[in-house]
N, C-alpha and C positions, 0 to 999 in steps of 0.2 A: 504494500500500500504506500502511496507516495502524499509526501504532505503537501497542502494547498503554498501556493507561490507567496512567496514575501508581501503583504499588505492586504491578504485576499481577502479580508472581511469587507473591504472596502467597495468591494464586485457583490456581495454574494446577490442583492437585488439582481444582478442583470445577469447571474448564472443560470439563475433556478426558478423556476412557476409555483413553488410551496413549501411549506416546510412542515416535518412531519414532529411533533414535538413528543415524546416521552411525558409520561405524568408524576410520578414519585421519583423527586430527585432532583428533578428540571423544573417543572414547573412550580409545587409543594411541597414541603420538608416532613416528608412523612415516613420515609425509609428507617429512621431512628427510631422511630414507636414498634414499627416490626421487629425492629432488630432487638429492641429493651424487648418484647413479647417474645423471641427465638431464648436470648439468655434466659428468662425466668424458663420456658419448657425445657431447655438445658439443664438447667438445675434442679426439675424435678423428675431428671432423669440422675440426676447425681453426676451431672458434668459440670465443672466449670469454662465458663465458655465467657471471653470478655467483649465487648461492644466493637472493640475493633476487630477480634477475629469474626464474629457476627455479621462486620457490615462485607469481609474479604469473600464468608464461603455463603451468602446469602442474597448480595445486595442484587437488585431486579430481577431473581428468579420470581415465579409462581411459589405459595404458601406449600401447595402439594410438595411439588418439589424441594423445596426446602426442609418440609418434614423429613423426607426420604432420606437428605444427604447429614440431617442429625440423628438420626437411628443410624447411620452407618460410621458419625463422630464418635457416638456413645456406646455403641455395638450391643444397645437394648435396646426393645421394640418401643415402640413410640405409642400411647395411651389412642384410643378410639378417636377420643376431645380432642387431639392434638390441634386440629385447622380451625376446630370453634374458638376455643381455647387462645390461641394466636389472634385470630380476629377480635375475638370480646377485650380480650387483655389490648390488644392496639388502638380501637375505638374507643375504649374508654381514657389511655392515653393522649388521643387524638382530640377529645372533647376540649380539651384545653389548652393543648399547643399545636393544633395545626396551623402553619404559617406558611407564607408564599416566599417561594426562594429567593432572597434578596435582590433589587432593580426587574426579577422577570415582566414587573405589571410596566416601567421602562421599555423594555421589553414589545412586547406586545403592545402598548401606545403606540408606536411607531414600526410597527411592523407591516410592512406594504405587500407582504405577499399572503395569498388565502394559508388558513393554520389549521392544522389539524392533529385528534392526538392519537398516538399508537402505542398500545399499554396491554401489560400482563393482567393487569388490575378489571375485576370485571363493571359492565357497565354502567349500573346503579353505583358501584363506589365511585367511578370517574364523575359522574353529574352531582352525587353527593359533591366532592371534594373541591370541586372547581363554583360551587353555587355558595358553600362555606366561606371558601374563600374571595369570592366575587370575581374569578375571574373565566367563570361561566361567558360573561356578557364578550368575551372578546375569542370566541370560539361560536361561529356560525354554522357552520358545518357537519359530519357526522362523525361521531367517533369512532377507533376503530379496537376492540377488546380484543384479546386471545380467547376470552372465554365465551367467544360469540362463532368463530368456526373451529377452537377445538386448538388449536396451533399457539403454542406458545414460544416466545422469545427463550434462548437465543436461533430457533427454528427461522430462515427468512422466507417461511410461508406467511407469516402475518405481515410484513413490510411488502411483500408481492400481494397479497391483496389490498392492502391499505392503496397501493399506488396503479391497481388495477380500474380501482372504484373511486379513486382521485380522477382518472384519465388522463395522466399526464405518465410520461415516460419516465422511470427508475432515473435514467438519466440526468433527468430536469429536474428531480427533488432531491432536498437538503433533509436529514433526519438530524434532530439534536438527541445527545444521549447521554446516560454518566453513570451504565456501569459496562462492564465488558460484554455480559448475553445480548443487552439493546444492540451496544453495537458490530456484532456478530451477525445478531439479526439485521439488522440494515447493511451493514457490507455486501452481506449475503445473499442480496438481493438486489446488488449494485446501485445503493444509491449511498452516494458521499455525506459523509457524517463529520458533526460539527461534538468534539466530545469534550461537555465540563468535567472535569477531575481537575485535581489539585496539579502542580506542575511536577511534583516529583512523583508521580503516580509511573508503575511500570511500563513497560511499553507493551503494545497489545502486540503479539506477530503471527502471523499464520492466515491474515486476510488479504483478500484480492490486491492484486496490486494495480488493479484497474480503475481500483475508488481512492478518492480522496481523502486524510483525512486532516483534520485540524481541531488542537486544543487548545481548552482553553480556562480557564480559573476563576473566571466572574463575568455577571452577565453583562457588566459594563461594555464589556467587547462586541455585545449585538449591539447594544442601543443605538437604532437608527442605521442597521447596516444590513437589514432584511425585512 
């Protein structure tokens, strides 16, 4: 994968016809409530399991899955409850600190191209979370859920339908993301991805070298450049 040219944020309006946005992480700061909910089912598996390795072997999969791969941390089976359990313990979390990811509503003010969002999270929790946080009103469009044809990230069946039913070419769309399965799934499906992580975050390798990609650390670096 090769990284976008020196200054490119400054283009991406005149690259691309949309942009495909991710929801926990990018848009809302809600990936930490799941993660505070994986440690507590961690520990009533009698593992200790800390927030940061939490957010390494967890962050954007599906709840399912993430159940899976802590039965095989803790190498005991995981209680029936486990996904209620996660969700009840997250939204009760959530009642009180869901917050929108700092400048994204920046962001999105001046964002000139159509938006749309493509999420592991199913689609009553995306309308909930985006109407919580008001920023429902700047998303016209349809969403697109994993839990709506069955394909989950980092699968790039969900970003080839999302850009099926966009009708716009893989090519001509920008996906933002910020964990490694999002943008797996969007490489995967050849559309160029724009990826928040921290600056010292690893390097991702073993994606197309056909797609572009570009990171980046704060969402100051959109406002007003898509």
């Amino acid at each position: 994968m090769t990284a976008l040219d020196a200054g490119a944020f400054d283009h991406l309006e005149s690259r691309y016809q949309a942009v495909l946005f991710d929801l926990d992480g990018v848009l809302v700061d809600s990936q930490g409530a799941e993660n505070i909910a994986l440690v507590g089912l961690a520990a009533r598996l009698g593992h200790h399991l800390t927030e940061t390795e939490a957010h390494q072997h967890f962050n954007g999969r599906r709840l399912a899955e993430s159940v899976g791969i802590l039965g095989d941390l803790t190498g005991r089976p995981v209680p029936p409850d486990a996904i209620e359990y996660l969700r009840t313990t997250a939204a009760e979390l959530l009642d009180s600190s869901l917050t929108v990811v700092p400048h994204v509503t920046s962001v999105l003010q001046k964002c000139r191209m159509p938006r749309y969002i493509v999420s592991n999270s199913p689609l009553d929790m995306i309308r909930d979370r985006l109407e919580r946080t008001a920023l429902n009103t700047y998303f016209d469009h349809e969403h697109f859920s994993a839990y709506d044809i069955g394909i989950w990230k980092p699968d790039p069946g969900l970003y080839v339908h999302a850009a099926k039913h966009v009708g716009v070419p893989a090519g001509d769309l920008v996906a933002i993301e910020d964990s490694e399965v999002g943008l797996r799934s969007a490489a995967g499906a050849g559309i160029d991805v724009l990826w928040f992580a921290a600056a010292d975050s690893p390097a991702i390798v073993g994606l197309p070298h056909s797609v572009r990609l570009q990171r980046f650390s704060s969402m100051l670096d959109l406002v007003g450049r898509i």
